[in-house]
C-alpha positions as CSV (number, residue, x, y, z in Angstrom):
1,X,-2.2,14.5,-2.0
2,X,-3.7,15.9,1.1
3,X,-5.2,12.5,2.5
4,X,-3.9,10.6,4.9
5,X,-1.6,12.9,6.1
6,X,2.4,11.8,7.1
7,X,2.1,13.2,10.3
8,X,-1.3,10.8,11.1
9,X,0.4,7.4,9.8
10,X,4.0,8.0,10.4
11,X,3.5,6.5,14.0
12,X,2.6,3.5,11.5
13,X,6.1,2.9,10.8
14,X,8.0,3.2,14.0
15,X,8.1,7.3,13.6
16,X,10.8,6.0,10.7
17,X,9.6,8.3,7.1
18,X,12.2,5.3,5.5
19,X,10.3,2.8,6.5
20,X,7.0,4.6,5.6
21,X,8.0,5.0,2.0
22,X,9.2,1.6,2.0
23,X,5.9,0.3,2.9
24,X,3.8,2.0,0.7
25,X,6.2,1.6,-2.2
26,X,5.7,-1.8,-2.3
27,X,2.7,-1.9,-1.5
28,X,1.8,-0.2,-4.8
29,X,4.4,-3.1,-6.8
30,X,1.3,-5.3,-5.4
31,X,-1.3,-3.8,-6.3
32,X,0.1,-2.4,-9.8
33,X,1.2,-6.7,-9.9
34,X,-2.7,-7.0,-9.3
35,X,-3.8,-5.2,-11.6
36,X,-1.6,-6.0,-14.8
37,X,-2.7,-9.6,-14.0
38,X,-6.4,-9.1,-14.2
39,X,-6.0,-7.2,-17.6
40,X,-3.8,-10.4,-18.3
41,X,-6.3,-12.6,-17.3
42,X,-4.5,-14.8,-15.7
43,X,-3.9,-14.7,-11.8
44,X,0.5,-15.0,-11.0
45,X,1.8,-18.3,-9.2
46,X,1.9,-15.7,-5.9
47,X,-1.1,-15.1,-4.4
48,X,-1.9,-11.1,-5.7
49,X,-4.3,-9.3,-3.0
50,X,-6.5,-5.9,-4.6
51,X,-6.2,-2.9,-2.7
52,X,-7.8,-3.4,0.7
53,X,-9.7,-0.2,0.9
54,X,-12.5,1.7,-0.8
55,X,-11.3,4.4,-3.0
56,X,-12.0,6.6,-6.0
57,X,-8.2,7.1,-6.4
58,X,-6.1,5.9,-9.3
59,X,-3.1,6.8,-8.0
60,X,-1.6,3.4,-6.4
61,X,0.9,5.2,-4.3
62,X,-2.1,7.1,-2.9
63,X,-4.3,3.8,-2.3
64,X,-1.2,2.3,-0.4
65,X,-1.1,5.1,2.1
66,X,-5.0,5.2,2.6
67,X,-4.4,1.2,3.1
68,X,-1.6,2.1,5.9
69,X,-3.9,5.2,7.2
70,X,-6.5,2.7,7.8
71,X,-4.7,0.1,9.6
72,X,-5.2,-2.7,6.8
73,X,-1.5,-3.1,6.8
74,X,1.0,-4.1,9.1
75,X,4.8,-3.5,9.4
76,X,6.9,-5.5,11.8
77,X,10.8,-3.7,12.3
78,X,13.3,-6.0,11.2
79,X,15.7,-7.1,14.2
């Protein structure tokens, strides 16, 4: 994976590479959630949102950092 690169989305995340992988790792448990329940064909009782960008990547761990990259998610730090 050469795109989006840590060093351009780790600001994202407070500067924190824990926090970074958290975000994008569950980001991907949504979108994987998404998809199983389209080839279900039935939507969940939670409300499942597709991936929020454009791209010719299967790789859900990859769409959830080019979803950070672009700004499309946001991370608030737990107090």
């Amino acid at each position: 994976m050469d795109r989006p690169r840590i060093d351009e989305i780790l600001p994202r995340a407070d500067g924190s590479r824990y926090a970074l992988v958290m975000i994008a790792a569950k980001r991907a448990r949504q979108i994987n959630n998404y998809y199983h329940s389209l080839g279900e064909g039935t939507l969940g009782i939670e409300e499942l949102t597709p991936p929020l960008v454009s791209t010719r990547s299967t790789n859900l761990l990859t769409i959830a950092l080019e979803e950070i990259a672009d700004g499309k998610l946001e991370y608030e730090k737990a107090e």
